[in-house]
C-alpha positions in Angstrom: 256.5 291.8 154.0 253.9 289.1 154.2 253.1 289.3 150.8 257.3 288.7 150.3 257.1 285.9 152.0 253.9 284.3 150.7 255.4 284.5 147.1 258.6 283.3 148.6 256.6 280.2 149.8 254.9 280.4 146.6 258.5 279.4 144.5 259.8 277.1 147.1 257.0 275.0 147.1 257.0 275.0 143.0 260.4 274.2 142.8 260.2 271.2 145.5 257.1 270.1 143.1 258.9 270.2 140.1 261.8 268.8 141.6 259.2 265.5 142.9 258.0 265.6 138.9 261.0 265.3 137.4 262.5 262.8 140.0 260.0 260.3 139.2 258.7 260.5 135.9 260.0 258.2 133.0 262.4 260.3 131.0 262.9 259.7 127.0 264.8 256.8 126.1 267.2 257.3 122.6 266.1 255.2 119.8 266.5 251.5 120.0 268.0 249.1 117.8 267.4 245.9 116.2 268.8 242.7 118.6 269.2 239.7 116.5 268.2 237.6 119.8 265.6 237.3 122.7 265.0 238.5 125.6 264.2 238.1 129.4 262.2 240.8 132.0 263.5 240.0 136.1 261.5 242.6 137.5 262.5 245.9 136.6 265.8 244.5 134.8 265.8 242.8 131.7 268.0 240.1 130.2 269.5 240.1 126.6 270.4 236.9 124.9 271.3 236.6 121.4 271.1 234.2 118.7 274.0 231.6 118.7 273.4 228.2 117.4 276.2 226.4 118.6 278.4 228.4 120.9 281.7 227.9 121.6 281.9 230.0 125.1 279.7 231.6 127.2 279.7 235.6 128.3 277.8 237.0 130.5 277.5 241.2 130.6 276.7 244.3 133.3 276.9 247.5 132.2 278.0 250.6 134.0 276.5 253.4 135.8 274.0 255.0 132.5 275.8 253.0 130.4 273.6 250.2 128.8 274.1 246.3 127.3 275.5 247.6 123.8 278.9 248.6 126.0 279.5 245.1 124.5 278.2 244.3 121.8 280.8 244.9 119.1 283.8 243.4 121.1 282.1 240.1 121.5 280.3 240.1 118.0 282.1 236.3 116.7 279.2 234.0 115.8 280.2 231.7 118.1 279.7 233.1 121.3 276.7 232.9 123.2 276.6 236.4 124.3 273.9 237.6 127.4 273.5 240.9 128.4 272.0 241.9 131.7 270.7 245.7 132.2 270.7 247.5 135.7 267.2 248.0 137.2 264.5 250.4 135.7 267.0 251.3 132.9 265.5 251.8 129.0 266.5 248.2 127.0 267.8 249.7 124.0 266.3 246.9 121.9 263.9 247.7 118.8 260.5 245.7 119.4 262.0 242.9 121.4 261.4 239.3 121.3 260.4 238.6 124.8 260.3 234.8 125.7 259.4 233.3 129.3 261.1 233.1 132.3 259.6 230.5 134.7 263.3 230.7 136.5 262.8 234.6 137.2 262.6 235.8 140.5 262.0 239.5 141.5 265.0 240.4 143.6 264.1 241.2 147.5 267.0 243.4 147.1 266.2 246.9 147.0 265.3 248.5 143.2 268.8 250.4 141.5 271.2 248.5 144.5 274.3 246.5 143.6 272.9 243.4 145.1 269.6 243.8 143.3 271.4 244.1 140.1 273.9 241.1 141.6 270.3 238.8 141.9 269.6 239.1 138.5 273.3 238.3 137.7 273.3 235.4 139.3 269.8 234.4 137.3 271.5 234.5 134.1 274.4 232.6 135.3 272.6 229.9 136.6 269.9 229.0 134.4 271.3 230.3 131.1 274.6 229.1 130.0 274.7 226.3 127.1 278.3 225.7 127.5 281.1 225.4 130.3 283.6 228.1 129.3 282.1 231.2 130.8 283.8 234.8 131.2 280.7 237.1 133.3 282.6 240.7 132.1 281.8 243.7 134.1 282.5 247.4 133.6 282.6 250.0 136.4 279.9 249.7 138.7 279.1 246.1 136.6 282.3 245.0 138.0 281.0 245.6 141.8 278.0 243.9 140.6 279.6 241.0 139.4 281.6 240.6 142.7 278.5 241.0 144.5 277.0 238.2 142.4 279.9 235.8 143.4 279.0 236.9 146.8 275.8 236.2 147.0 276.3 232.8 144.7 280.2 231.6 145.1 279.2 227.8 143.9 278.5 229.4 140.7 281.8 231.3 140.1 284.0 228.3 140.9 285.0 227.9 137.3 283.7 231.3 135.7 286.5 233.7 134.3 285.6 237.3 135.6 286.8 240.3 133.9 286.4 243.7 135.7 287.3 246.9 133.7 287.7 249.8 135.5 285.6 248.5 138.0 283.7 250.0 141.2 286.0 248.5 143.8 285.8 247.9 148.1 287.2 250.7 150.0 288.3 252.5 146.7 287.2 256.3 145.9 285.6 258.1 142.9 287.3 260.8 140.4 284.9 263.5 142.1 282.9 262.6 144.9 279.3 263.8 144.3 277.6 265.6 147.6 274.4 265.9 148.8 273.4 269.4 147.1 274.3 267.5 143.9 272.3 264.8 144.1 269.5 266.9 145.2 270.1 268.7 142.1 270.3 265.8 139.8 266.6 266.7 138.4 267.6 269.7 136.9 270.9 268.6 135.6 270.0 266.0 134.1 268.0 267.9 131.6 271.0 269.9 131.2 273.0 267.3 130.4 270.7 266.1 127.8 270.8 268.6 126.0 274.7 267.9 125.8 276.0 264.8 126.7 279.6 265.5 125.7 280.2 269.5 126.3 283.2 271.5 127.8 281.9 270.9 131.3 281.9 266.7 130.7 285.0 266.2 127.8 287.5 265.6 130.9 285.7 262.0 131.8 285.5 260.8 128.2 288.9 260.0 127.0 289.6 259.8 123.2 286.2 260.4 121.0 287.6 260.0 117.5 285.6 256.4 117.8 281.9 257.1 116.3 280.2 254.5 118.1 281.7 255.5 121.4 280.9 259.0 120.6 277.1 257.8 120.0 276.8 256.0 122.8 277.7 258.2 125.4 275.1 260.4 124.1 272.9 258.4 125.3 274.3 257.8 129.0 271.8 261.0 130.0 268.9 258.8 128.4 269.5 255.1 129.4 268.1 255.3 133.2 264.5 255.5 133.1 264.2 257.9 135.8 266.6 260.6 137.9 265.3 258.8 141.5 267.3 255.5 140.0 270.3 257.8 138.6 270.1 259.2 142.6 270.1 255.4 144.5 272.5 253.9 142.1 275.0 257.0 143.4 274.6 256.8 146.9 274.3 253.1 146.7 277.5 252.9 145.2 279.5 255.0 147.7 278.0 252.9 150.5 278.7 250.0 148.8 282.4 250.9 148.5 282.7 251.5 151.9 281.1 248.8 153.5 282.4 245.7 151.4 285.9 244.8 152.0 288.9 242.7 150.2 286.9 239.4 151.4 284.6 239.8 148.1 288.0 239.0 146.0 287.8 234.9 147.9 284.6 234.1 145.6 286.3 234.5 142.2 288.8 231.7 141.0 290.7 233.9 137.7 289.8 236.3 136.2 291.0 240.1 135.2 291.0 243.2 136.2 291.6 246.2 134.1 292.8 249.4 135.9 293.1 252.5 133.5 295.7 255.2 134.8 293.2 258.3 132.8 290.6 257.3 134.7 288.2 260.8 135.6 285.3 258.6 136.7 286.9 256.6 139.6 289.9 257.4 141.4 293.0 255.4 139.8 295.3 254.9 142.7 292.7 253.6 145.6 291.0 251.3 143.0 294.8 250.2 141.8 295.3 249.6 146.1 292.2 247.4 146.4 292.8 245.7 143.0 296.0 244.4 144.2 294.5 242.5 147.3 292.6 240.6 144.8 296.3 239.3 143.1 297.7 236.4 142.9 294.2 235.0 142.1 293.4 237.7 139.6 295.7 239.0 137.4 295.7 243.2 137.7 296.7 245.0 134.3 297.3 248.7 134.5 296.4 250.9 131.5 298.6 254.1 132.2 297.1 256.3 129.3 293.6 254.8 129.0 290.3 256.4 130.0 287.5 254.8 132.0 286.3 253.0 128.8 289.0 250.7 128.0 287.1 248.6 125.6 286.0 251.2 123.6 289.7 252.8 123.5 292.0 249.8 124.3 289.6 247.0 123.1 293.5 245.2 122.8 294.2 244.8 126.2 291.7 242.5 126.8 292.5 238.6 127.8 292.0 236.3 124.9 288.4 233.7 125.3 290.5 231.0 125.8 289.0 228.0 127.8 291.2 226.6 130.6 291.9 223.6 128.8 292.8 225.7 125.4 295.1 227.3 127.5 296.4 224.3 128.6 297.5 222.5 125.4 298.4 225.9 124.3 301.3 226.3 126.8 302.1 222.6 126.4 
């Protein structure tokens, strides 16, 4: 009997120190590419800006939950634009030898590391000290939309006249496809190694939508990769739910115009409760429902997106 429970001891206390490795340690990152640009570090987050001579507009990035900066890249490629990409906290850059340049504006967030608001701080860095021109759309997708309404929280001088977009965003008071629990997150460590050895198997295809796109297809291979360790994958999800519940419609009074994007496939958030919160934020943004669209609308509805048009384009434009 004793010796049953001294081997039972034995496992348990294996398994909760394998569990403490793999929570912490810095997982792979997949390969990185070349970034025609340079970039910033804030901390734990990094920056992205690329090349652009003499830009037209300005737009300003945040990736989703495991997603990372090139969410973007190939929608906003035009020449003209000066395009900056922010990354989440203690995520991989997925930038091939970048060219790092100082920051004597950066500031180290007080915010706590993989938090909306943290995120938000750094946000709100590149909004202020980066921009070279005064049309500016800051684009968010999924949780990057609750960071960019955190941002005009925390800064609301600086959204006054900033186009937002928010695609399929992480919303106040709205719900997720599957709420995760606590013996999930506990297990996050070991499924995470699961899931990279499959990124998109039988037991994931429901949340991806379409995959005849290559480039989406590649990219969400590397969702299990992108955060450098499980512990941030695990405070980025509880962080979210408490974030949802605790902010209310008052965040939609620090954006002037703007977007938001609500696909009706969604199987990462719940449709109809981030539909309900999306529509306190009207008439000052305008709400677009996307009935047979997954999660990732620029990837499969890259047309539903509002034209860069300044406000004084649009303007002339309508006569």
């Amino acid at each position: 009997m004793f010796l049953g429970i001294g081997v039972l001891a034995g496992i348990t206390l294996l398994v909760l120190g394998l569990r403490q490795w793999l929570l912490h340690r810095e997982g792979p990152a997949c390969p990185a590419e070349p970034f025609d640009g340079h970039v910033y570090r804030v901390g734990k987050a990094l920056i992205a800006e690329r090349s652009c001579a003499q830009p037209r507009a300005t737009v300003i990035c945040m990736h989703g939950f495991v997603s990372d900066l090139r969410y973007f890249t190939r929608h906003y490629e035009a020449a003209d634009l000066q395009l900056i990409l922010v990354t989440s906290c203690d995520y991989h850059p997925p930038i091939a030898q970048p060219a790092e340049r100082p920051a004597p504006w950066a500031r180290v967030p007080t915010e706590p590391e993989g938090t909306i608001p943290h995120d938000a701080a750094v946000l709100v860095q590149a909004l202020e000290d980066l921009p070279r021109t005064e049309h500016i759309r800051v684009h968010g997708h999924s949780r990057g939309g609750a960071v960019v309404l955190e941002a005009a929280r925390q800064r609301p001088d600086l959204f006054e006249r900033v186009e937002v977009v928010l695609e399929a965003p992480v919303l106040p008071q709205g719900r997720p496809y599957a709420k995760p629990n606590n013996a999930l997150l506990w297990l996050m460590p070991f499924g995470i190694l699961l899931w990279r050895l499959a990124p998109i198997s039988r037991h994931t295809r429901y949340m991806w939508g379409p995959l005849e796109n290559a480039r989406k297809r590649e990219l969400i291979r590397a969702f299990p990769f992108n955060p450098k360790r499980v512990s941030t994958l695990v405070t980025n999800a509880r962080d979210i739910e408490a974030w949802i519940q605790e902010r209310d419609a008052s965040l939609f009074q620090n954006v002037r115009r703007g977007t938001v994007l609500v696909p009706g496939q969604d199987r990462v958030l719940d449709s109809v409760s981030m539909l309900e919160s999306a529509r306190r934020a009207e008439p000052t943004l305008d709400v677009v429902t996307l009935e047979e669209c997954s999660h990732f609308i620029l990837w499969d509805r890259p047309d539903a997106f509002p034209e860069l048009v300044s406000p004084r384009e649009r303007t002339v434009a309508n006569g």
